[in-house]
Phi, psi and omega in degrees: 000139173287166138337287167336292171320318147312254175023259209317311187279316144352289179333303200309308199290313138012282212261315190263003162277329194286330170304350205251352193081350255216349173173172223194152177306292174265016162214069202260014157215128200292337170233205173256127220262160148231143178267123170256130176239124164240157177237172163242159160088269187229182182283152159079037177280331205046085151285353180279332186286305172338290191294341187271324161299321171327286178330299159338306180266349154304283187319320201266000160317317231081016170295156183228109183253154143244180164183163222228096168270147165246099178256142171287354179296169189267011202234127199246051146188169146287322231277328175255044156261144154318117194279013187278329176280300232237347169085168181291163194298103120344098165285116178263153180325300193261033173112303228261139189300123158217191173305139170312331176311311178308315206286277179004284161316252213336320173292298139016264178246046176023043181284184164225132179235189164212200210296331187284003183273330187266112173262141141236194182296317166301309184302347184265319205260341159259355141331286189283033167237347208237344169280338184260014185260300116011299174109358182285355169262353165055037151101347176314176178243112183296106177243180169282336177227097038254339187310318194281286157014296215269314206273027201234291201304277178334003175232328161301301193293332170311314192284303211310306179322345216268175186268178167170023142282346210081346165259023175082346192271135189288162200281173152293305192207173207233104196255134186257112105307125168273102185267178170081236196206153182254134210139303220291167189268347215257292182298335198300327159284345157305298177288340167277343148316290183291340164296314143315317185335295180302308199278317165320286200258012167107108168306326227262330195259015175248120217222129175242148203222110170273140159232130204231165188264128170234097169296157180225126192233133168101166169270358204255035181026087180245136177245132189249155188279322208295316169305348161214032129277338176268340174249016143329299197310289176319307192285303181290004174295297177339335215059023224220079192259143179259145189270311183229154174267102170255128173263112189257155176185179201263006155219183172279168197279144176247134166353302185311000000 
């Protein structure tokens, strides 16, 4: 299908939910939905062109989108990473350095977003040191689970709120990246976040989205399966069923 064609059919569909009553010009959902994209197998798959396309088609629904990068890394900005490891830096409207992913959105969906749509690990684990120094945890013993967990999930739903089209209306929906690869040891509290999540904000409003490697191996090009049946395999170890497959590879996918 072209672009155009999506669109048109978007509409359609659109326009006959607003006949069934099922969604309104200035309400087309009742609560707030969110898209998670994780990716397997290796890095650089792209996920961000993804999550920035989801998005796109949300948008040509009559979604009022926002969205949300994760990198798991310890570093609570971009801005002294080497763009030779990390690709270049991206600068948002209020300052803040983040992953190239953002910018991606921003074009994307003609958003405006700021630092708080990019959570990393730093930025999560000093939060929760500085709430526990401070005594707001009233003496508990500061864990991964549940604190870092409840505050990583309590910063998706705050930002997903936030307006970040220019008209002040709060979003429809929500698109989440998961960066680095599922499995890492790095990402695994990201993910058992979001494996809570779905049960917090309703299964029916969550929608997950894998993006897997399909290699063409050989000359007689055969294309295998098997790196995303094993990081399917990781994810639902996980707790964690994917609703959809993006498969990439260096032709199309054959029917088989």
């Amino acid at each position: 299908l072209t672009l155009l064609e999506i669109k048109e059919k978007a509409n359609r569909i659109f326009v006959a939910n607003v006949d069934r009553g099922w969604a309104t010009d200035s309400d087309p959902v009742d609560e707030m939905k969110y898209v998670v994209v994780t990716g397997g197998v290796l890095s650089g798959l792209g996920k961000g062109v993804t999550a920035s396309s989801i998005g796109v088609l949300l948008k040509s629904a009559g979604l009022r989108v926002t969205a949300v990068k994760i990198d798991p890394y310890l570093n609570t900005d971009a801005g002294t990473m080497s763009p030779f490891e990390h690709g270049e830096v991206f600068v948002l409207d209020d300052g803040g350095e983040v992953d190239l992913d953002l910018g991606n959105y921003e074009r994307f969906l003609d958003v405006c977003l700021t630092r708080e749509n990019n959570i990393t690990t730093g930025k999560v684990y000093e939060n929760v040191i500085q709430k526990e120094r401070r005594g707001d945890y009233l003496g508990k013993t500061v864990q991964v689970i549940p604190h870092i967990t409840n505050e990583i999930q309590d910063w998706i739903e705050r930002v997903a709120h936030t307006p970040s089209d220019g008209n002040g209306k709060e979003p429809d929906a929500c698109v989440i990246e998961l960066g680095g690869t599922v499995g890492d040891i790095e990402s695994a509290p990201f993910v058992e976040a979001l494996r809570q999540f779905q049960f917090r904000v309703g299964q029916e409003n969550v929608c997950f989205v894998h993006v897997s490697l399909i290699p063409v191996m050989g000359p007689v090009g055969e294309q295998k399966t098997k790196p995303t049946q094993h990081t399917v395999k990781d994810l639902r170890g996980l707790g964690i069923n994917p609703h959809m497959l993006v498969c990439r590879s260096t032709s199309p996918l054959i029917d088989e």
